[in-house]
Structure formats: structure tokens, C-alpha cells
C-alpha positions in Angstrom: 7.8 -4.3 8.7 4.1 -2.6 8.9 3.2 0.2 6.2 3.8 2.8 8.1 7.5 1.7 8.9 7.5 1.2 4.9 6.3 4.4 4.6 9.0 6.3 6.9 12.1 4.0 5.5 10.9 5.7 1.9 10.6 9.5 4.0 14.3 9.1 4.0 15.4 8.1 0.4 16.4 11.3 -1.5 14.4 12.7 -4.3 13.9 12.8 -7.3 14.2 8.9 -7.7 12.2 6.4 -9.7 9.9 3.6 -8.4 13.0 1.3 -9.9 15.4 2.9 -7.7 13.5 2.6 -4.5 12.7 -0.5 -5.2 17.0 -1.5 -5.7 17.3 0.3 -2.4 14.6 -1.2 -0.3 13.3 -4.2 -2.4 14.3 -6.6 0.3 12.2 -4.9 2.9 9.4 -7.6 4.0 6.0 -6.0 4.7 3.6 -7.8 7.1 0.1 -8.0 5.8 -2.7 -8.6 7.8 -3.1 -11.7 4.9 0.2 -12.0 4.5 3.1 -10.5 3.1 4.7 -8.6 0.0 8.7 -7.0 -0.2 8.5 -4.1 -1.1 10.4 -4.2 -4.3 7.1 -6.4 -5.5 4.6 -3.4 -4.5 7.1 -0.9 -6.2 7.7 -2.7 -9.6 3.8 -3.3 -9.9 3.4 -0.3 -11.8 5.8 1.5 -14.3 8.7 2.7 -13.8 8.2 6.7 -12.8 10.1 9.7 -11.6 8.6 10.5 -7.7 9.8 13.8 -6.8 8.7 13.8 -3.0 8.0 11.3 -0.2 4.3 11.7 -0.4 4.5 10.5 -3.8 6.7 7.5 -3.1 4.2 6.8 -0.1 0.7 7.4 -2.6 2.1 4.9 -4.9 3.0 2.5 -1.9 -0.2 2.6 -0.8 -1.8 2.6 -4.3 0.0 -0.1 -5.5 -0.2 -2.7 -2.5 -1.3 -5.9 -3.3 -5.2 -7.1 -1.6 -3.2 -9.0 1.3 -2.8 -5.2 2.9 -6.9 -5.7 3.1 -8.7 -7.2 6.5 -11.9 -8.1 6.1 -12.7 -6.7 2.0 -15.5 -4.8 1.4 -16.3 -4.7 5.2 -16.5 -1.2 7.2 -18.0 -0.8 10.2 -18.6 3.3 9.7 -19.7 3.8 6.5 -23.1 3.3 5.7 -25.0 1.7 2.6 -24.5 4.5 -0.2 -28.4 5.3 -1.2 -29.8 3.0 -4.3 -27.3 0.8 -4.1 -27.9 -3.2 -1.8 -24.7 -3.7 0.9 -23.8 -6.8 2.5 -25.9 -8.0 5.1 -25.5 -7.3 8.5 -23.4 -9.6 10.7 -23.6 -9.9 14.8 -20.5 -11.3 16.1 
């Protein structure tokens, strides 16, 4: 399952629920990870255990909470540009 499928199976849970609650109802759920893969009662019981009272909070602290393996290519973008002071990577051609 991608994140956004994650993300639209947790649209449908009824609110108020806590992190522990999603998690008992959709633990099992695998994700896919571009470096591998989590369920998504790991990403959910990362943190502690709260009261969401809305999808877009259930989704914020899925997203929040996903483990590095949701990452490509870390600390790589190809749009943002050195912030000003500060040494980036160098540049790779492919």
C-alpha cells in the first residue's frame, strides 16, 4: 500500500480516535517504501498515544511519524536551491 492509499484508508476511520485505535484497526496494513517497508501500526505507535479529532490529523501524524525508509534519495532535491551561507552537497551529473 503507497501513503496516499494509507492516507485515504485513515479518511474513513471515524473521529475522534486515538493513534492506538487506528493503529488496532489498520496496524496490519503494509506500506511500501521506496527503501522498504513499515505497517502501519509501527508508524502510528512511534509516538504517543493521542486523541486525533479529524483525518488531517491522523494523516499529519502519518506523515510525521514515518520512518526514513519513506525517503528516496535523503537530503537530495532537485528544486531547491543552496540556502545562502550555508555549503550543499555537490553537484552530481547522471
Amino acid at each position: 500500500m503507497s501513503l496516499r492509499q494509507a492516507t485515504e484508508l485513515l479518511r474513513q476511520h471515524d473521529y475522534p480516535a486515538t493513534t492506538n485505535q487506528l493503529a488496532d484497526s489498520h496496524g496490519d496494513y503494509e506500506l511500501d517504501l521506496p527503501n522498504g517497508s513499515e505497517t502501519l501500526g509501527e508508524i502510528l505507535r512511534r509516538g504517543d498515544d493521542e486523541t486525533l479529532h479529524a483525518p488531517g490529523e491522523a494523516e499529519a501524524t502519518l506523515y510525521c511519524t514515518v520512518g526514513e525508509g519513506a525517503i528516496g534519495r535523503k537530503g537530495y532535491s532537485d528544486r531547491d536551491p543552496t540556502t545562502l551561507g550555508t555549503f550543499g552537497p555537490e553537484q552530481v551529473s547522471f
